[in-house]
The first five atom37 places (N, CA, C, CB, O) and aatype in JSON, in Angstrom:
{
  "aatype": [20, 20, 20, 20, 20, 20, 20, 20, 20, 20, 20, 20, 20, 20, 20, 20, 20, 20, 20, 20, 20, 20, 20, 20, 20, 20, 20, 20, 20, 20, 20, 20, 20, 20, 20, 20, 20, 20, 20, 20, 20, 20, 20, 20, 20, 20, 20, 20, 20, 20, 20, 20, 20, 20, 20, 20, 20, 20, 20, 20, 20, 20, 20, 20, 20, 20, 20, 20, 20, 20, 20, 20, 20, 20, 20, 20, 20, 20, 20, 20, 20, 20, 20, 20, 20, 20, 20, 20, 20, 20, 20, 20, 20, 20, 20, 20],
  "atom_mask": [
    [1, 1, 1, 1, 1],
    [1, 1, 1, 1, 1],
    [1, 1, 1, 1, 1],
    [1, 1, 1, 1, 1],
    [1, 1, 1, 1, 1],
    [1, 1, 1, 1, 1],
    [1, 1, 1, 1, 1],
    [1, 1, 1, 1, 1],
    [1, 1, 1, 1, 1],
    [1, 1, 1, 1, 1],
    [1, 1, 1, 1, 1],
    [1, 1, 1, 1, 1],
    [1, 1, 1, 1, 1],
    [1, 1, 1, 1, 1],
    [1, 1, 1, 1, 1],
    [1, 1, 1, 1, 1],
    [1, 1, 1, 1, 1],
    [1, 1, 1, 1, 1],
    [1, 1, 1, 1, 1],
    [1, 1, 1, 1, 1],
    [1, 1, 1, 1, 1],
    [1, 1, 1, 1, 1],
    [1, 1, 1, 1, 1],
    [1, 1, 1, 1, 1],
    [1, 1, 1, 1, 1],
    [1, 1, 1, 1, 1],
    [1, 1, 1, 1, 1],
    [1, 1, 1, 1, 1],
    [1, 1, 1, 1, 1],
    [1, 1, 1, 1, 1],
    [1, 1, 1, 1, 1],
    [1, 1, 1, 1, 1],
    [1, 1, 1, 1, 1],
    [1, 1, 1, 1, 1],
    [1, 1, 1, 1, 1],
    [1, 1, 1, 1, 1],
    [1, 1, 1, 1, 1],
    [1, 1, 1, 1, 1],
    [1, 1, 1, 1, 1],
    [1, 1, 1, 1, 1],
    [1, 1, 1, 1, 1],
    [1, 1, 1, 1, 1],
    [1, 1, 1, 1, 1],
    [1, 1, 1, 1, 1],
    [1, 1, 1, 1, 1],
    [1, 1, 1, 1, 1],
    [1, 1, 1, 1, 1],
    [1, 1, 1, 1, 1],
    [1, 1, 1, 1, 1],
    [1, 1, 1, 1, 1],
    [1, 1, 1, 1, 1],
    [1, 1, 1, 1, 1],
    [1, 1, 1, 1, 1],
    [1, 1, 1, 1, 1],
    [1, 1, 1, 1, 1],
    [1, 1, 1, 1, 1],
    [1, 1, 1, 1, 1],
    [1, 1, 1, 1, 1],
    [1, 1, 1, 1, 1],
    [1, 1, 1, 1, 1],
    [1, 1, 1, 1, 1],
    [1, 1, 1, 1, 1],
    [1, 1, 1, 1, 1],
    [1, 1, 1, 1, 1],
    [1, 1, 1, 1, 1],
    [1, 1, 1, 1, 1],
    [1, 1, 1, 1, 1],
    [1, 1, 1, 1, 1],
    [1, 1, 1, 1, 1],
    [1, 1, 1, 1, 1],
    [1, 1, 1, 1, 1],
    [1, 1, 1, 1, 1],
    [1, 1, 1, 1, 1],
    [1, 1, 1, 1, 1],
    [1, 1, 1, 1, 1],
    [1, 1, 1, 1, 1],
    [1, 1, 1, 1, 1],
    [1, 1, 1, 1, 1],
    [1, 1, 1, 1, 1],
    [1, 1, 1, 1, 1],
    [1, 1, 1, 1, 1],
    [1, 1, 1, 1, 1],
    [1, 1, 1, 1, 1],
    [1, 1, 1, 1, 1],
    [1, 1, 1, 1, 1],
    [1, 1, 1, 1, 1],
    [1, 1, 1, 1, 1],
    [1, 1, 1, 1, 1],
    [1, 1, 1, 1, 1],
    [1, 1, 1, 1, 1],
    [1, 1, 1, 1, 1],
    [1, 1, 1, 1, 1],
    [1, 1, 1, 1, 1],
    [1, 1, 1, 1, 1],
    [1, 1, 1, 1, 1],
    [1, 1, 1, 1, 1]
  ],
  "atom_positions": [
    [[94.95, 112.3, 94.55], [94.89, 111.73, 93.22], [95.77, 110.48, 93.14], [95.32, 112.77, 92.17], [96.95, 110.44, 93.47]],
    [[95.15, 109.61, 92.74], [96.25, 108.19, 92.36], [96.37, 108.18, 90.69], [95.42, 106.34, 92.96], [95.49, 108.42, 89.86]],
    [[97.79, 107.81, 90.47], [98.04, 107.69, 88.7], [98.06, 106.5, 88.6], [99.4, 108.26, 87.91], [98.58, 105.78, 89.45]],
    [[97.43, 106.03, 87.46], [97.63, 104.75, 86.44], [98.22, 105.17, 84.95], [96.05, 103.96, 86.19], [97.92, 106.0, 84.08]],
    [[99.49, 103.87, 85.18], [99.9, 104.24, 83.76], [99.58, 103.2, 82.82], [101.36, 104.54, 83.64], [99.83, 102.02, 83.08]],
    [[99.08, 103.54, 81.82], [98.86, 102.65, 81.09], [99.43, 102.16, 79.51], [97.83, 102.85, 81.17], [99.98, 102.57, 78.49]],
    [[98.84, 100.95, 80.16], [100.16, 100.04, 79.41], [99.35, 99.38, 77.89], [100.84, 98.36, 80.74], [98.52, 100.15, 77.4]],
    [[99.6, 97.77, 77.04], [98.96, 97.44, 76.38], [97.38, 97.5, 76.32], [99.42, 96.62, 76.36], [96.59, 97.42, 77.26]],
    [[97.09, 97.68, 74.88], [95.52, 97.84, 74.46], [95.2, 96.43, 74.47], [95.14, 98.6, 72.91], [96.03, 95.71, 73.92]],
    [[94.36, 95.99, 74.88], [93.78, 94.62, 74.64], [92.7, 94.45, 74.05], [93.59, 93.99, 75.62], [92.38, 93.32, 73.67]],
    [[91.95, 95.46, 73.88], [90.5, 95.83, 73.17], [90.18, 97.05, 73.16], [89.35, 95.27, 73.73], [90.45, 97.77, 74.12]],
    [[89.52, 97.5, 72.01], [89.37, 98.82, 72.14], [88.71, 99.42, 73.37], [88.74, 99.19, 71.1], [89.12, 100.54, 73.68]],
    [[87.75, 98.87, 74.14], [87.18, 99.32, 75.86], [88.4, 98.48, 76.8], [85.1, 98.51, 76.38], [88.17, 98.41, 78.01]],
    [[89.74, 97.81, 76.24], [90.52, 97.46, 77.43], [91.43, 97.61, 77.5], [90.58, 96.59, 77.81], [91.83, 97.01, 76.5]],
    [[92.55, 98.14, 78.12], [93.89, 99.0, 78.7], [94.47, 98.82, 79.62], [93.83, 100.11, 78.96], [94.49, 99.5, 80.64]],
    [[95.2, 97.52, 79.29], [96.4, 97.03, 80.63], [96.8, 97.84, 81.5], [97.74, 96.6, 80.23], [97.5, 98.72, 80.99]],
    [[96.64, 97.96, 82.87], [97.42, 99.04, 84.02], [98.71, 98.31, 83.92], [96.75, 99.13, 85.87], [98.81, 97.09, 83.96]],
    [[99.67, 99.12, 83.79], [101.14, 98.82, 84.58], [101.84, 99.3, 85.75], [102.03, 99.07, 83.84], [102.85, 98.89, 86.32]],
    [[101.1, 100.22, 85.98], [101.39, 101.17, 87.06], [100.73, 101.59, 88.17], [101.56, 102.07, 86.64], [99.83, 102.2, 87.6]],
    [[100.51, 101.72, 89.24], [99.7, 102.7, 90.03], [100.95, 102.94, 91.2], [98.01, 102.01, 90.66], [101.75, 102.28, 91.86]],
    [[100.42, 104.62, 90.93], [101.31, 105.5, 92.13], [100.37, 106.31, 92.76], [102.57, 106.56, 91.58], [99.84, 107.16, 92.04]],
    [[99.9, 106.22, 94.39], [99.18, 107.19, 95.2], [99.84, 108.25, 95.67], [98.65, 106.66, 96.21], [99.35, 108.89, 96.59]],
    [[100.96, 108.56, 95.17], [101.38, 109.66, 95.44], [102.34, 110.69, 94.44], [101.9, 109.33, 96.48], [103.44, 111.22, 94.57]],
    [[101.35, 110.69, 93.46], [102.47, 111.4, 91.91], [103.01, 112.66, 92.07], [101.59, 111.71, 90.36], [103.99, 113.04, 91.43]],
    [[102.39, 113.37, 92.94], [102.5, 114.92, 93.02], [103.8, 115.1, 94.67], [100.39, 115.74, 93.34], [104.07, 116.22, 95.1]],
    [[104.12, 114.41, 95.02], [104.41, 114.05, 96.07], [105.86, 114.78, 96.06], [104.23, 112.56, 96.24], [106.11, 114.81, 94.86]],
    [[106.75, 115.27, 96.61], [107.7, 116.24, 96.27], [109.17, 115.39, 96.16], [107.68, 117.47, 97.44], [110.16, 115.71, 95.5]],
    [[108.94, 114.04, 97.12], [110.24, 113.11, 96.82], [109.94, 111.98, 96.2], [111.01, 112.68, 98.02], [110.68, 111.55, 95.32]],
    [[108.71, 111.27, 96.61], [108.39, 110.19, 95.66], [107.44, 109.89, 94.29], [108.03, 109.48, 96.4], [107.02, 108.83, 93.82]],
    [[107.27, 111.63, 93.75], [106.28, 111.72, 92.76], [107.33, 111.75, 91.21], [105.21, 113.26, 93.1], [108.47, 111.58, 90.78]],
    [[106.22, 112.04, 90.93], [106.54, 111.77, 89.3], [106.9, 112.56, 88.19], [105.59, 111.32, 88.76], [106.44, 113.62, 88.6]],
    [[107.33, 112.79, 87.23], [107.65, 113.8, 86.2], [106.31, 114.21, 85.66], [108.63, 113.24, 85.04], [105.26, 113.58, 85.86]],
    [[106.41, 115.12, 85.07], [105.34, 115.56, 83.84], [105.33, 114.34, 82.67], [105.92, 117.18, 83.01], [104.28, 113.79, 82.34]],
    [[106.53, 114.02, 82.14], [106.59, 113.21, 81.35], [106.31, 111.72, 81.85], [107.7, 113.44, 80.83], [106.42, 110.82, 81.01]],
    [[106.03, 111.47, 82.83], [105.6, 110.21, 83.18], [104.72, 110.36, 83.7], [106.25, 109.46, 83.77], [104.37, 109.28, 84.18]],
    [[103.65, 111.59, 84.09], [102.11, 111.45, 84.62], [101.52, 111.47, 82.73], [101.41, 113.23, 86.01], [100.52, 110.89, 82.29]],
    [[102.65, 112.44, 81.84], [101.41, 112.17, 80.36], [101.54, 110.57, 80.45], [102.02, 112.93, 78.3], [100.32, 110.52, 80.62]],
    [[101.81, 109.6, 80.49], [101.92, 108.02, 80.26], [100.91, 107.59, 80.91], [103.18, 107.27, 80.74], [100.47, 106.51, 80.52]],
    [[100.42, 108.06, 81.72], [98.9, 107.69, 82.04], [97.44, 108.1, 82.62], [99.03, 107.02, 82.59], [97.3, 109.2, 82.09]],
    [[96.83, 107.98, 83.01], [95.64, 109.01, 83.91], [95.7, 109.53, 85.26], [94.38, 108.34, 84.08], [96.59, 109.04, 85.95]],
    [[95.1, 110.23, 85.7], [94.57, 110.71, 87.41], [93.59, 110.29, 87.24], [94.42, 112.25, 88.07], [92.9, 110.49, 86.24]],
    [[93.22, 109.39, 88.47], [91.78, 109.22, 89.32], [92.18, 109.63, 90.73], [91.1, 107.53, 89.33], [93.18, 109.84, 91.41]],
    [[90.46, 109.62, 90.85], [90.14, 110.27, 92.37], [90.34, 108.53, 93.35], [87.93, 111.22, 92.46], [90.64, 108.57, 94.55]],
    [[90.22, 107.82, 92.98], [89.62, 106.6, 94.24], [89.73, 104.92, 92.99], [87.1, 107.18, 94.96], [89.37, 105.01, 91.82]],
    [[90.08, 104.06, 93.37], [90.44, 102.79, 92.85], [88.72, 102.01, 92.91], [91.87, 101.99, 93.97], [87.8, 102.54, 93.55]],
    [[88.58, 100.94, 92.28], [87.33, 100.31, 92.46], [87.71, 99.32, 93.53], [86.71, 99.68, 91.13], [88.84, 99.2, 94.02]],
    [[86.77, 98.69, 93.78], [87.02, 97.63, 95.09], [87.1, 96.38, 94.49], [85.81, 97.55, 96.3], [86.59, 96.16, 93.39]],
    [[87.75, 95.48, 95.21], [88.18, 93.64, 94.66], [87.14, 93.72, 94.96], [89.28, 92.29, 95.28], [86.65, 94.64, 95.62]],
    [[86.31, 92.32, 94.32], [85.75, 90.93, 95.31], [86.4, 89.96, 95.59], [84.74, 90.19, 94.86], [86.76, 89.04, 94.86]],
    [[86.69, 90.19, 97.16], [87.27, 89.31, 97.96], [86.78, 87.99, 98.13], [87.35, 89.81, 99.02], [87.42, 87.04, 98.6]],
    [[85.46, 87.98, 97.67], [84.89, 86.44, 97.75], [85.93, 85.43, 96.57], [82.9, 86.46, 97.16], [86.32, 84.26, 96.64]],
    [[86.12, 86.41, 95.64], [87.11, 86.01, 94.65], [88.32, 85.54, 94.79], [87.33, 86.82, 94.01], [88.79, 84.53, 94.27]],
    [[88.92, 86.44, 95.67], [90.59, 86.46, 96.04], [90.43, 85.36, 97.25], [91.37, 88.27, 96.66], [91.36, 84.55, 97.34]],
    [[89.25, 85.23, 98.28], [89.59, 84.32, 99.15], [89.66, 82.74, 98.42], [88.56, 84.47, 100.31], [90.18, 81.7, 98.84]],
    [[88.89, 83.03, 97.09], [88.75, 81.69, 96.27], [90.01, 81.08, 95.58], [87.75, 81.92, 95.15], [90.11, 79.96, 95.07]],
    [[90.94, 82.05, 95.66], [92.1, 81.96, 94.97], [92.4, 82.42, 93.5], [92.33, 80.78, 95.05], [93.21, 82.03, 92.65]],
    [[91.62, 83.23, 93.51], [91.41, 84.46, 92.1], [92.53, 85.71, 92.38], [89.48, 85.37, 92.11], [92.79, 86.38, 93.38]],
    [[93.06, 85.67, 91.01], [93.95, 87.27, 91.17], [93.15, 87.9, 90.18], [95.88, 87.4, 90.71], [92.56, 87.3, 89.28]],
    [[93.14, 89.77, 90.5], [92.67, 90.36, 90.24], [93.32, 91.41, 89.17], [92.25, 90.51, 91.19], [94.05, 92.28, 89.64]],
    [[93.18, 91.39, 88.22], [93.48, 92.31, 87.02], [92.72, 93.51, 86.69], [93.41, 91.59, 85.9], [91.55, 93.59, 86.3]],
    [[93.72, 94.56, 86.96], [93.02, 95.83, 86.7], [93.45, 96.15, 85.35], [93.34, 96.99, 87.73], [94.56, 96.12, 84.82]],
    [[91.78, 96.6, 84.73], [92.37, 97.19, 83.33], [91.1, 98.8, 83.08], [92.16, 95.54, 81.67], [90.15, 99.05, 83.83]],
    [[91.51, 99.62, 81.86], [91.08, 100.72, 81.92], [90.41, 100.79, 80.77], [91.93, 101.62, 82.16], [91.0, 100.37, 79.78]],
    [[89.05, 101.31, 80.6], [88.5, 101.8, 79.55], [88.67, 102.97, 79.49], [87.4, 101.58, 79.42], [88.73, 103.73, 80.46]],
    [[88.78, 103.32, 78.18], [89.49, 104.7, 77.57], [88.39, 105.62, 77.15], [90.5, 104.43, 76.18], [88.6, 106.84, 77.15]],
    [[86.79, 104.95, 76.67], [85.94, 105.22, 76.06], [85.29, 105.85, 77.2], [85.4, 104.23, 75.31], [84.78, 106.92, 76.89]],
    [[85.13, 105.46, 78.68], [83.99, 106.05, 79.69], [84.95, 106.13, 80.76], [82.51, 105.06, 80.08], [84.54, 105.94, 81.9]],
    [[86.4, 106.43, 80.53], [87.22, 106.56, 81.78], [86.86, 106.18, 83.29], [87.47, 107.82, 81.83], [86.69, 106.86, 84.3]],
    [[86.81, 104.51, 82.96], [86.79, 103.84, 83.99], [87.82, 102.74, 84.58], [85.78, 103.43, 83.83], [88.67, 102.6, 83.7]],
    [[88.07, 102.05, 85.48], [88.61, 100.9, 85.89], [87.77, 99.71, 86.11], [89.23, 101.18, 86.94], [86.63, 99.89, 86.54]],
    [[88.1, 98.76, 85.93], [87.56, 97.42, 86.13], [88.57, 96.36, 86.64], [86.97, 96.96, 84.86], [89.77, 96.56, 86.5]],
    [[88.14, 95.33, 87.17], [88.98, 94.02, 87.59], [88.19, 93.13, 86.48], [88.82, 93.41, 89.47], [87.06, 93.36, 86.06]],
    [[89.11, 91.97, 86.07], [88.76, 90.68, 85.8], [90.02, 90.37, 86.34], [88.33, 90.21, 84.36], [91.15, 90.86, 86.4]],
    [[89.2, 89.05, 86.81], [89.65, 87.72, 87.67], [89.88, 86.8, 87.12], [88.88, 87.21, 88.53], [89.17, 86.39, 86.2]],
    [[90.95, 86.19, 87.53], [91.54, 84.49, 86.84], [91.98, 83.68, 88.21], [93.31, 84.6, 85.54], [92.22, 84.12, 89.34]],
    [[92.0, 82.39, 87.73], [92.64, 81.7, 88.83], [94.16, 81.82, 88.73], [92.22, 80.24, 88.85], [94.98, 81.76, 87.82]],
    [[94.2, 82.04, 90.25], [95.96, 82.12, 90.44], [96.32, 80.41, 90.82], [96.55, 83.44, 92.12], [95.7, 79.73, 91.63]],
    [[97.44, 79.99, 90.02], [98.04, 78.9, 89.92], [99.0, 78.92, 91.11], [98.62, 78.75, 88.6], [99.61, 77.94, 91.53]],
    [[99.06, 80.15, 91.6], [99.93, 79.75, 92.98], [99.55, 79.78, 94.51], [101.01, 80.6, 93.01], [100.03, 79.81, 95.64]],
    [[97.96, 79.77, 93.56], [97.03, 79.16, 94.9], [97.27, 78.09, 95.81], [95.86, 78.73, 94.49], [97.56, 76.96, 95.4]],
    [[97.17, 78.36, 97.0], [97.34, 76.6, 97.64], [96.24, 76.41, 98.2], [98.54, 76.18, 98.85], [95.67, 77.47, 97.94]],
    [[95.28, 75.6, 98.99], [94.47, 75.28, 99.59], [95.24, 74.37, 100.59], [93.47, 74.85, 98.82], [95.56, 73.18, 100.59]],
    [[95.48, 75.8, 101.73], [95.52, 75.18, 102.61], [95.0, 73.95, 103.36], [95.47, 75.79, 102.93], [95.71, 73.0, 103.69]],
    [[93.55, 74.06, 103.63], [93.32, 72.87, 104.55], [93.11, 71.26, 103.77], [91.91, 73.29, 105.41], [92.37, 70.34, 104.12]],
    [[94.07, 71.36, 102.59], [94.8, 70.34, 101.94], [95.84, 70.1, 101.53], [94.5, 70.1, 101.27], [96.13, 69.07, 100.94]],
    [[96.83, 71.32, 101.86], [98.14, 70.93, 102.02], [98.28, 70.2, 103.17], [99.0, 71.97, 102.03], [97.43, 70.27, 104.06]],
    [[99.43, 69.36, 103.27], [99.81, 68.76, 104.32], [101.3, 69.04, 104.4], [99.42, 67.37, 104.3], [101.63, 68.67, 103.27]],
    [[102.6, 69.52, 105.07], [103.8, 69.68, 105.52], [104.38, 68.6, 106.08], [103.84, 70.59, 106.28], [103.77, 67.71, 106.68]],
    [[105.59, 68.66, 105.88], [106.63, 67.99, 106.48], [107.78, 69.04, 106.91], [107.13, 66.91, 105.49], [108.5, 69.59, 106.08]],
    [[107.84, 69.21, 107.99], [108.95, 69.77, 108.9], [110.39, 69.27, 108.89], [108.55, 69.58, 110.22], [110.89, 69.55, 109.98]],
    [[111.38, 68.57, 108.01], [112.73, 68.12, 108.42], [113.14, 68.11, 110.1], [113.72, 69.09, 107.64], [113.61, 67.21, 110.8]],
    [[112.82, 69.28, 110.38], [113.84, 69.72, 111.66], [112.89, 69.13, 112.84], [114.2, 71.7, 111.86], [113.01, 69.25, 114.06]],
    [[112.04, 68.57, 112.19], [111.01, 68.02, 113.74], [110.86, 66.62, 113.57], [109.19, 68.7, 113.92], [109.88, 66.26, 114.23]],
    [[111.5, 65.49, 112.86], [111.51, 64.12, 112.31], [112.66, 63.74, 113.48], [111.96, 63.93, 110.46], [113.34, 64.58, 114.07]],
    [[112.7, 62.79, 113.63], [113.62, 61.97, 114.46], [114.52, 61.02, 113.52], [112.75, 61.09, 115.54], [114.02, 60.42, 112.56]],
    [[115.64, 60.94, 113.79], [116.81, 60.09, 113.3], [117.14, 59.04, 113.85], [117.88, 60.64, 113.26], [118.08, 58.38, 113.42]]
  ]
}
C-alpha cells in the first residue's frame, strides 16, 4: 500500500498531494494512525508522461475525492535548461 496525504482543495474533483509514503505500515519508517487518517491508501501510483518531463514539464499529482483517483497535470518547469543550448565556461580550464 502507498499513502497520500492530502493537502489543499483546489476544486471540488481536485486535492493537492503533499505527501507520499510507500511504506506506512512499515515498523520503523511507517506512520501513526493519526497521520495515515490525513490521507488515503492506494494500491499502485499512475504513470508520468515522460514525453512531458523529457520536454521540461514537472508533474503535479493531485486527487479526486469524488472517484478516488490520482491524476498528473503538467506545467513548465522554469528550471529547465536545454541543454544542447547551454553553452559553459570552465574557470579552471582558461589560461592566464
Amino acid at each position: 500500500m502507498i499513502f497520500i496525504k492530502l493537502g489543499e482543495k483546489i476544486e471540488e474533483k481536485k486535492v493537492r498531494i503533499t505527501l507520499i509514503h510507500y511504506m506506512p505500515f512499515d515498523e520503523k519508517e511507517g506512520l501513526s494512525d493519526t497521520e495515515i487518517a490525513q490521507g488515503v491508501l492506494i494500491e499502485n501510483m499512475p504513470e508520468k508522461d515522460e514525453t512531458l518531463l523529457a520536454q521540461g514539464s514537472k508533474a503535479l499529482l493531485y486527487y479526486n475525492p469524488y472517484d478516488k483517483s490520482l491524476f498528473y497535470e503538467y506545467e513548465q518547469n522554469d528550471e529547465y535548461l536545454d541543454t544542447t543550448q547551454t553553452k559553459r565556461r570552465f574557470p579552471f580550464f582558461s589560461k592566464k
